[in-house]
N, C-alpha and C positions, 0 to 999 in steps of 0.2 A: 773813307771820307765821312767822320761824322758830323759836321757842319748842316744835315738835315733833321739830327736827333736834339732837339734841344734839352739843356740838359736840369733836372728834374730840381735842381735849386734848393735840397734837403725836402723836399715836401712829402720823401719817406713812402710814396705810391711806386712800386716798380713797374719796368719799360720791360716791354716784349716786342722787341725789333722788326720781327716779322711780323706781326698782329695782321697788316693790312694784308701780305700774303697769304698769311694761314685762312683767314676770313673769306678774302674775295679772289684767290687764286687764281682757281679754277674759271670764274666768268669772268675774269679781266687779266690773262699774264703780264708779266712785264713788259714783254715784246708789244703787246697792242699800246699796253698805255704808252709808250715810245711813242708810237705811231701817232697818238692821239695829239700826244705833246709836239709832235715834226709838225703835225699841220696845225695846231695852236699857233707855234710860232708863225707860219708861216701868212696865216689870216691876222696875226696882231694880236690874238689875243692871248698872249703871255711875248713877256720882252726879256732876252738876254743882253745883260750889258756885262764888258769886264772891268778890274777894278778902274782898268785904264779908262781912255775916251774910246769906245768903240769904234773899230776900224770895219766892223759890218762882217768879221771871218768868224768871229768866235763860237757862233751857234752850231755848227759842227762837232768840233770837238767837245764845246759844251752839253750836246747831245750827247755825244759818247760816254761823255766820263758820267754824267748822270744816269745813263743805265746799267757802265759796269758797277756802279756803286749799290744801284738797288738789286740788282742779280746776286751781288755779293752776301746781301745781308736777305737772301730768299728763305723760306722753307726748308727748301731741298738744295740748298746753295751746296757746291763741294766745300770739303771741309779746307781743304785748301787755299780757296777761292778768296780772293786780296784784293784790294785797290789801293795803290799806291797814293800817298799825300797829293794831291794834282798842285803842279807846278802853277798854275792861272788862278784865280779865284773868280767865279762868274758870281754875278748879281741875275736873281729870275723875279718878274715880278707880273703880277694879274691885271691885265689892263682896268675890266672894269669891278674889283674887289670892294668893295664898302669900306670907306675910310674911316677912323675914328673919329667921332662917335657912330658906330654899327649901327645904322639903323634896322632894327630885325626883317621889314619887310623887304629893304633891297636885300638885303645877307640871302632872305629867301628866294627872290628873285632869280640872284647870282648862283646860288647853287642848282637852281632848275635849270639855269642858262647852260651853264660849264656841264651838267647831266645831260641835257637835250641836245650840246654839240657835239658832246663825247657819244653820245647814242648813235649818231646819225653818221661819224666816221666812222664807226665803228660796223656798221651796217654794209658802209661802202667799200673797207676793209676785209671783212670777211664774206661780203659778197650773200649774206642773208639778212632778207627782208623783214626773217619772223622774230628777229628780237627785237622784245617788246620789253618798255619798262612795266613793273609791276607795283611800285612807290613812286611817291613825290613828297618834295619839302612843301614845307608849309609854313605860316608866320601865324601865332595867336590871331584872332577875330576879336576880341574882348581886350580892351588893352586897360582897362580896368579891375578884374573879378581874375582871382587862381583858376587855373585849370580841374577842371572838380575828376574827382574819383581819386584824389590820390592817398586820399585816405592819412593825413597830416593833420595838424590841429586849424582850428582858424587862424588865420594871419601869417603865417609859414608860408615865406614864398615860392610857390607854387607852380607855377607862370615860366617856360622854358620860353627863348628868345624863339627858337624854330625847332619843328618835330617833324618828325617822319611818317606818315601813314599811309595803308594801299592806296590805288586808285579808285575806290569804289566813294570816297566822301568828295571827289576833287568834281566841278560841271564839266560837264562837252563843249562850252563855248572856248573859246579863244584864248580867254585870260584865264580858264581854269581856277576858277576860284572855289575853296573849299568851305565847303557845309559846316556850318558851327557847331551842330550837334555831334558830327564825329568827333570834334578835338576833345578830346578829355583819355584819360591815362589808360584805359580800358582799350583804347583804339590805335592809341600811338606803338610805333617801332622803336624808335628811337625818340628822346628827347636830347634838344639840346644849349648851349649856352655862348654868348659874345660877351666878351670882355678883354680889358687891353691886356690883365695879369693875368697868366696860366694858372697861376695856384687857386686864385678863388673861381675863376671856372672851371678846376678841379672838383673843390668841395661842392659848388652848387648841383654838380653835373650828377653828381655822387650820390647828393639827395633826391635828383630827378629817378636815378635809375633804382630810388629805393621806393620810389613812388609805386615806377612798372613794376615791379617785384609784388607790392602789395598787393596792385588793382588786377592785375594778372599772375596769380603764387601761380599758374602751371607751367611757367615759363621756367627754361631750362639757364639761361640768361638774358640779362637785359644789357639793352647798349645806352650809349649815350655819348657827344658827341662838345668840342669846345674849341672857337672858333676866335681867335683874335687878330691884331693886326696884322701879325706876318707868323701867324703860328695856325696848326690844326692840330686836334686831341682826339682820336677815338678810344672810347672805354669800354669795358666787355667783361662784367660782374656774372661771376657765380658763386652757390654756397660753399667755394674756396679759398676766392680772393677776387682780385680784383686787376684787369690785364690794360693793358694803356701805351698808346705809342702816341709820340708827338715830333711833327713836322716839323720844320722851316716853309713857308712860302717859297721864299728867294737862293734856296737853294733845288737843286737840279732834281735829287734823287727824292727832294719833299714835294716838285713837281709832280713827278710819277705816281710817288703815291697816293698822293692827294688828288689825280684822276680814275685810280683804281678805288678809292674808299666813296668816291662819289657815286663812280657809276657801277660800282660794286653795287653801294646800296639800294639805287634803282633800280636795279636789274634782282638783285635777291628774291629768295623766296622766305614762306614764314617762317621755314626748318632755321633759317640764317638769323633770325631773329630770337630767336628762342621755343618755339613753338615744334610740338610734339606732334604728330599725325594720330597719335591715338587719343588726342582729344579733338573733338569735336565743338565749336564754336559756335554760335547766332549772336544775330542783333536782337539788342531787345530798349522797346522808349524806357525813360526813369527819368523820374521827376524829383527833381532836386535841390533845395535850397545853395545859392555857392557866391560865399563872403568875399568882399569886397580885398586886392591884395594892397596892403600896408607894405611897400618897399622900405620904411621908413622903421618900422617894429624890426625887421627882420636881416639886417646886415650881414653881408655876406660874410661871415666869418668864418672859424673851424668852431666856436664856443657855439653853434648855432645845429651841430652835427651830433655831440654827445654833450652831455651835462656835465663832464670830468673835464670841457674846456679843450682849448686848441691844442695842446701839446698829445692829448690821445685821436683828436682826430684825425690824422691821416696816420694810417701804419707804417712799418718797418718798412725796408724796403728789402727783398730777397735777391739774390741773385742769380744769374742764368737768365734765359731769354724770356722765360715765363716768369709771372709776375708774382705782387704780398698778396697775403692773406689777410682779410678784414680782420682785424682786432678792434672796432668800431661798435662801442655795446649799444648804439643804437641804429647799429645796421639792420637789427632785428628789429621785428616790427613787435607792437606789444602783444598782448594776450587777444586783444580785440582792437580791431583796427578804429584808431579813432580820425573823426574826420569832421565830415560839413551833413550835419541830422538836420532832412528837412522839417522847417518848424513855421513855415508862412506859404499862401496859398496865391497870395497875388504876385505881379512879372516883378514887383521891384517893388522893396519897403526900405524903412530904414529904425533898427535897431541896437539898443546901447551895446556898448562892444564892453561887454562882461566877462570881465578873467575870474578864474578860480578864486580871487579873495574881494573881488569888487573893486580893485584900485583899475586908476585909468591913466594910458600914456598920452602925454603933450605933445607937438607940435615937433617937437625934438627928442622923441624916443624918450621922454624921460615923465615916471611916473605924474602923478598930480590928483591928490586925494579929491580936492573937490568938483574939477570940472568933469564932467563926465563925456567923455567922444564917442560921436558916431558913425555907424559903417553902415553904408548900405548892402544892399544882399536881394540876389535876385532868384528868382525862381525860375529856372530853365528845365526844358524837356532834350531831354538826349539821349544817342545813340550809344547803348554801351556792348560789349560784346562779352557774352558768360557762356561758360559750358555746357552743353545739352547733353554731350555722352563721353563717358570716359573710361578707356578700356572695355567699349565693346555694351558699357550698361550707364543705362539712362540718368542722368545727374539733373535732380534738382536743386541745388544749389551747393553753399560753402556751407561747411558742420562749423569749421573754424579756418578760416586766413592765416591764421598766425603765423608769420613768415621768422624760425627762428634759427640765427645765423648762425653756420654751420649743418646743421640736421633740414633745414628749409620745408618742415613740416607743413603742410596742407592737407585738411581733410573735408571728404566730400559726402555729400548725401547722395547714396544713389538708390537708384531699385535693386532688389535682390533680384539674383538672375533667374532662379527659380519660378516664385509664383507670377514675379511683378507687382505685387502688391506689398510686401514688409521690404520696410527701408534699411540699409547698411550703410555703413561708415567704410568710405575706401582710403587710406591712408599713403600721402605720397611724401617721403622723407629721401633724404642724403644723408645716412651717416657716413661714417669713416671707413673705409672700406676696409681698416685695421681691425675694424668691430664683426665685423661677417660672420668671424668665426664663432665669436662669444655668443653672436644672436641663434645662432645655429643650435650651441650648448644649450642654452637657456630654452629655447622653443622646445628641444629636447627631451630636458628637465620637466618640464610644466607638461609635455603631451605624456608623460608617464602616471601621473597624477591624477588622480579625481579634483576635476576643476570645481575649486571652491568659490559659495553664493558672492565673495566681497576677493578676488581676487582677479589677476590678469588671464583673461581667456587667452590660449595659443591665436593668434593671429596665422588667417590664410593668407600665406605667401603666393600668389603666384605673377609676378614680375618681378625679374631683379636685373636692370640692364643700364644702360648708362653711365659711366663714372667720367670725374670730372678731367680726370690727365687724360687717358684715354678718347672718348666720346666725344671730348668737347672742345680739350686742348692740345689732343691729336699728340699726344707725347708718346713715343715709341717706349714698348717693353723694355728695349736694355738701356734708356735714359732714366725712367721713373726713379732711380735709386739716388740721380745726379741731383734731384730737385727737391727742395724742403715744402714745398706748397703740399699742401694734404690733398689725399686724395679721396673721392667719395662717390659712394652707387648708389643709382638708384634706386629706392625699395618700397615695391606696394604692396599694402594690403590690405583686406576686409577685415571687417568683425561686425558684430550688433551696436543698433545707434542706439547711444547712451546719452543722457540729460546731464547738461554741461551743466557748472555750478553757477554760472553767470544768469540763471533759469531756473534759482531756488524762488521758493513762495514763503518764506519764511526764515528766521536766522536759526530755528531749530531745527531746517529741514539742511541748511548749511552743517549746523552741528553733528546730526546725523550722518550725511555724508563723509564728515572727516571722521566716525567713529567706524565705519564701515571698512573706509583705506586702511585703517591702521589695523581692524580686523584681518584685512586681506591681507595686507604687508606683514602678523604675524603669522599669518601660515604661510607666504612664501617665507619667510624666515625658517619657519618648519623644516621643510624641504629643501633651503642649501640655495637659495634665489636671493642675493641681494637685488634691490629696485633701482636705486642711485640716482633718481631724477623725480623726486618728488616735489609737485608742484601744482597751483589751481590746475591747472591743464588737464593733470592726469589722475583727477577725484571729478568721478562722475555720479550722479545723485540717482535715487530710484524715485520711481513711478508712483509708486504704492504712498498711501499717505503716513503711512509710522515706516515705510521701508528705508533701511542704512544705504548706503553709497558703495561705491568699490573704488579701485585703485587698477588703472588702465596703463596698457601702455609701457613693456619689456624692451624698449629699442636699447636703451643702456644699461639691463640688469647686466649680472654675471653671475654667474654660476661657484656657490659657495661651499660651507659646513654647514649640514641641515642641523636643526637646532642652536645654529649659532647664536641665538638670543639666549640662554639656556642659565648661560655661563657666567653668572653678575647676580651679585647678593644686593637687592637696592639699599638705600640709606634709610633709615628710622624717618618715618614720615612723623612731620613737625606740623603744627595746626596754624594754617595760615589766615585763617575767618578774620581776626582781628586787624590783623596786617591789611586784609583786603577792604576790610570795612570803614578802615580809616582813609585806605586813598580814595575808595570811590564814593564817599559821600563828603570826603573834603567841598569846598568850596569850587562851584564851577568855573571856571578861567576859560573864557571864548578862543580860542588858538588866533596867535598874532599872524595879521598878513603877512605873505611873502614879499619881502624884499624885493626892489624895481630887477636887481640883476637874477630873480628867479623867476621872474612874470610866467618863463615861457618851458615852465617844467610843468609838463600836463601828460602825467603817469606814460609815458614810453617807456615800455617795461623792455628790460634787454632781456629774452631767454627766462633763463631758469635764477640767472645771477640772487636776486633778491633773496630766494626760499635755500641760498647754499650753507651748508651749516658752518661754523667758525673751521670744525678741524680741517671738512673739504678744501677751503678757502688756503688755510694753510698746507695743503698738498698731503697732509695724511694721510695713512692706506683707509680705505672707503670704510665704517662699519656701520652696523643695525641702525646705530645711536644717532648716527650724522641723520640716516635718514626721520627718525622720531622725530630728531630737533628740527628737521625742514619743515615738519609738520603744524611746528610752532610758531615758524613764522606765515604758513598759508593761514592759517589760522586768524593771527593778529592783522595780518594784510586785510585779509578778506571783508574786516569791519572798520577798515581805511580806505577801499577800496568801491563802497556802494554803499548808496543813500538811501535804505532796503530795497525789498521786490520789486520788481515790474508788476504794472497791474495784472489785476486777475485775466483780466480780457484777453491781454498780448500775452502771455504765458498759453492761456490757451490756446491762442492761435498759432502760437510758436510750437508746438506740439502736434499739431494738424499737419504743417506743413515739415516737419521733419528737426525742429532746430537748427533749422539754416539761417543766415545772415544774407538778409537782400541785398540786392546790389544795390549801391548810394544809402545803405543804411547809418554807414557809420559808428560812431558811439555810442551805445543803448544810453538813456537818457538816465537811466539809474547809477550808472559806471561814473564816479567823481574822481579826480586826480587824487594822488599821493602827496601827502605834506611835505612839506621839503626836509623836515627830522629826517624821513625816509632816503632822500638821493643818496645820502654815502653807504646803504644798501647793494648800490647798484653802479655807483660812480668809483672812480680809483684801482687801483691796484688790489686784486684776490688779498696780498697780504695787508692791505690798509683799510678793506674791509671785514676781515677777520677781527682786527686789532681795533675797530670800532664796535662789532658786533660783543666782542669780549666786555668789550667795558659798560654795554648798556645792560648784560647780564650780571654783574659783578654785584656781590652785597652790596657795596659802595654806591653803585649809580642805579640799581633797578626800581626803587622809588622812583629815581629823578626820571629814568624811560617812561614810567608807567605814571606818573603826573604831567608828562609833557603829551603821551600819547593818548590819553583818556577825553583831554578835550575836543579832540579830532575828530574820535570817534562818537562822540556826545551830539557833534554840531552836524554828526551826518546822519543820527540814528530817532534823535529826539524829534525832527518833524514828523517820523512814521509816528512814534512812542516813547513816551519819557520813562514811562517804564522797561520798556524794553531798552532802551540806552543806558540804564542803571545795571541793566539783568547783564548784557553784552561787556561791558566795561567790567563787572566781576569776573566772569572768563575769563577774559581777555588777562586781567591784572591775577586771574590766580596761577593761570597755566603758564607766565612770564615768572612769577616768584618761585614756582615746583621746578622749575627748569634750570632756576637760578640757583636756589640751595641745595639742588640734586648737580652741582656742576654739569649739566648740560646732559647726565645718565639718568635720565627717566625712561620706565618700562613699557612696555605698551599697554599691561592691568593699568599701572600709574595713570596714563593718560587719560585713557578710556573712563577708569572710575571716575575722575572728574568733570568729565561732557555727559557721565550718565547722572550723578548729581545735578548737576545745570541741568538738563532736562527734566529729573526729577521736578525741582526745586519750582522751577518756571513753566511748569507742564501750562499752567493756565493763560499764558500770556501770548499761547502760540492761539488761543482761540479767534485774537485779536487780526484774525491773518487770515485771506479765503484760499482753501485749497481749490486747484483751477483744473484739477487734470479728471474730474468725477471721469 
């Protein structure tokens, strides 16, 4: 009887039929929720009618056919195991369910109710006392202001209709009302969404649960849940895909399970959640700025999910009982979580609502250059919860968040186990568990080696456990082969903490850094190590005030022909000064605002996408060159990317404390969006971005790149220094034109001698800059 699965409508998300049994099995069978449902019926609060006028018999049988129905589609169903089309059709329905329009607080009500009644049969059922719930639903408190921590941009709605959190924020009185300071993303289990269509309480659900992902990266998954008129949706995301079953209300076997997914989730613990027992959690207050939600900016759409627009927002669908894999390029969160930076000290201001080019929306989502709108924004203190130890050693904070889809990279500050006193970077990724082997070779390669000052230190491995079919999605060894969804372990490890580039003090200390990686990237070259993932991420800067950078970070080398660079006669180098000195001292052109339909592209960087070189993009076999050309575009990002330094002050302080990212920090206030030249970078199809990046290197158009791109970076570099945005714009326009008439095969001398010229050249301009780490 499928009449409880409804049916997914093309919205390209795949159905895991069992979801609700494989989740809450074990603390709810099918047998009890039966039970739960015979005395629902029997107190009125669920009705069976059939199609007919009821004759007051049918609840019997309709009891029946609704559990052979969910027996059938169990876990551990026989393979056998059938239910025939049932000759009757019953109608099931919730006596007191919240009618359309939902209102979220009854919706929260109703699901405490339906938990609290399910709890208490269930009690008298099994004849013990000591099950206890250990959740409860909840409704926002703030029906104005996003939910904060989710680490989204302003105005991105935010705001889940009801969530899920322990009992530790809810009072002891009566009505049990929950504490405001807990609700924020940091705290929540599950969030979730009411609306009468399943698709867009799909995609908002989707964004909720990239929320938890962000404000919590040590979660193994996140849920999220979507509640309509005669519909229920639980979702169950990890760095594979994305797992989803949906209900009927009014039908039998969506009774059941829609008693097992409730009082499942009360009854859970945080392993059910996503949470790891080898980390360890506290509360900690943070005070926070958190903008006002604009339901009106932010429509529920798929164009609201990726920048490539509705048609990539929701994936393929796969089949088998487990679900797609996200192909969602901003399922990944960016380089740095951007969000809500406290920037006011009193409970409540109000502030112009300033987007990236200063235009303002009306009244009707539609720009309007001269009125300017307001939002308010309030200053709240809240409960958030962050890691105190992980794996055994003391964690002070995030090195970096960046939740990157797929690989689901997090790294942490900790103490070294040793003295306690020098700090380590503990690294927690999902690759592919196809990669295992290659990382094995490569760790192998490099521990043979004298480790070189600008290259990748072997990382200590020692956890490797969790993978996603296995561990999470409970797929049996002789199925793994049936399912296309990838599979992925989990894998830690240490190394020394190194200074991110997001925590240069200068753009020559930037410069440095990228001559350093490309140093280190040619001696693994040396040695028969291709790198393959070159990107800001994995160029980390030195200490020392003239010291180079290195290049971090083997989780996707492979193991090569050493000396493979070797091989390549470069081209007659042609003199480019003229060329370069006509574009940048052309005429300054201010960069035109974005467009109303881009307001709300505010740098969500997917992964690695941006820095992929043309041939990668086109599926070519990986070599040296793909990765120099990445280097090209970390490069030119880098001064699209920030409105120079952080001050000396926070630099230093950020050193002190390890280059961790506070919680409720946000967007470092120097990190500015990406112009929208830049979205087909990162938007559309591998080969339609190829087929763009081609053409903005071409004889033909790399003027035209390098005259649209100059004023971007003029208008982000000229408040530090107008010289310095003259000096940066040369780079920038030389290493774009050597790249161009070298068809894309420049060497690593090639490179290198040009960042050591610009250095040269502009040694004096770096004076202009206070170095912060004395």
């Amino acid at each position: 009887m499928q009449g409880c699965l409804r049916s997914t409508r093309g919205m390209g998300c795949g159905r895991s039929l069992d979801l609700a049994d494989h989740m809450f099995g074990d603390l709810v069978t099918t047998s009890l929720a039966r039970d739960i449902l015979e005395q629902f019926l029997a107190d009125g609060t669920v009705t069976c009618e059939d199609n007919k006028p009821s004759d007051g018999k049918a609840t019997s049988p309709a009891l029946t056919a609704a559990y052979d129905d969910a027996v059938a589609y169990a876990c551990n169903a026989p393979p056998d195991k059938s239910t025939p089309e049932p000759k009757t059709r019953y109608h099931w329905a919730w006596r007191e369910f919240p009618t359309t329009p939902i209102d979220e607080n009854k919706l929260a009500v109703f699901l405490n109710s339906i938990a609290d009644s399910a709890l208490s049969i269930a009690r008298s059922i099994r004849k013990d006392d000591s099950l206890q719930a250990k959740n409860r639903f909840a409704a926002p408190v703030d029906e104005h202001h996003t939910i904060p921590l989710s680490y989204e941009p302003d105005g991105v709605d935010m705001r889940p209709d009801f969530v899920v959190l322990p009992l530790t924020p809810f009072g002891d009185d009566r009505e049990r009302k929950v504490k405001e300071a807990y609700v924020n993303f940091t705290a929540m289990l599950l969030a979730g969404e009411s609306k009468s269509n399943a698709r867009d309480c799909l995609i908002q659900v989707r964004r909720y649960i990239r929320g938890i992902r962000r404000a919590q990266p040590w979660l193994r998954l996140a849920i999220g849940m979507s509640v309509g008129r005669d519909f229920v949706a639980l979702s169950r995301g990890d760095n594979s895909g994305l797992e989803r079953i949906e209900i009927s209300l009014t039908d039998g076997r969506g009774c059941i399970e829609f008693i097992r997914i409730i009082l499942g989730i009360v009854l859970a613990d945080q392993e059910a959640f996503g949470h790891k027992p080898e980390m360890d959690i506290e509360e900690r207050d943070v005070s926070l700025v958190i903008p006002e939600l604009r339901s009106a900016a932010m429509p529920h759409t798929g164009s609201n999910i990726t920048t490539s627009g509705a048609a990539s927002a929701i994936p393929p669908t796969f089949s088998g009982r487990h679900s797609s894999r996200l192909r969602n390029p901003s399922s990944a969160s960016s380089n740095l979580p951007s969000g809500n930076r406290p920037s006011a000290t009193s409970s409540t201001d109000t502030t112009s609502d300033n987007t990236a080019t200063g235009s303002k929306r009306g009244p009707n989502n539609e720009m309007s250059a001269g009125k300017q709108s307001k939002k308010r924004k309030r200053t709240f203190t809240l409960r958030a919860f962050v890691p105190v130890r992980v794996y055994g050693r003391q964690c002070t904070g995030f090195f970096t968040s960046a939740s990157i889809r797929g690989r689901g990279t997090t790294v942490y500050v900790v103490v070294g186990a040793d003295d306690g006193k020098m700090h380590s970077a503990l690294k927690m990724s999902w690759p592919d568990v196809t990669r295992t082997e290659g990382q094995v070779a490569v760790v192998k390669k490099l521990s043979q080696h004298q480790v070189h000052a600008n290259g990748v230190i072997p990382p200590k491995l020692f956890d490797s456990m969790d993978s996603m079919q296995a561990s999470i999605r409970c797929i049996l060894a002789n199925e793994m082969q049936n399912f296309t969804v990838e599979n992925r372990i989990l894998t830690v490890t240490t190394s020394d903490l190194q200074r991110p580039v997001v925590y240069f003090w200068s753009p020559h200390d930037f410069v440095r850094g990228i001559k350093g990686a490309l140093l280190g990237h040619e001696y693994l070259c040396e040695i028969g190590v291709l790198h393959c993932d070159i990107s800001e991420n994995n160029i980390v800067l030195s200490l020392c005030r003239d010291g180079v950078g290195a290049l971090i970070d083997s989780g996707m080398a492979t193991v090569g022909r050493p000396d493979m660079h070797r091989d390549f006669t470069p081209l007659l180098e042609e003199s480019m000064e003229e060329l370069v000195e006509e574009l940048v001292e052309s005429e300054y052109r201010p960069p035109a605002p974005l467009p109303a339909s881009e307001e709300q592209y505010t740098a969500q960087r997917a992964g690695t996408t941006p820095y992929m070189s043309i041939g990668v993009l086109k599926g070519n076999p990986h070599t040296h060159f793909d990765d120099i050309e990445s280097f090209l575009y970390v490069l030119v990002l880098f001064f699209l990317s920030y409105k120079g330094p952080l001050e000396a002050g926070r630099l230093s302080e950020a050193r002190v404390q390890g280059f961790i990212q506070p919680v409720g920090m946000g967007r470092l206030p120097h990190v500015t969006t990406w112009p929208a030249m830049i979205e087909p970078w990162r938007s559309g199809t591998f080969w339609e971005i190829s087929v763009y990046k081609s053409g903005l290197l071409s004889a033909e158009h790399r003027k035209d790149f390098i005259k649209d791109c100059l004023p971007h970076i003029r208008s982000r570099w000229e408040p530090v220094s107008r010289s310095t945005s003259i000096a940066v714009s040369k780079l920038v326009s030389n290493c774009w034109i050597m790249f161009s008439r070298h068809d894309r095969k420049v060497t690593h001398s090639q490179f290198i001698e040009v960042l050591d010229t610009w250095l040269k050249e502009y040694e004096g301009e770096e004076n202009k800059y206070v170095y912060p780490f004395e």
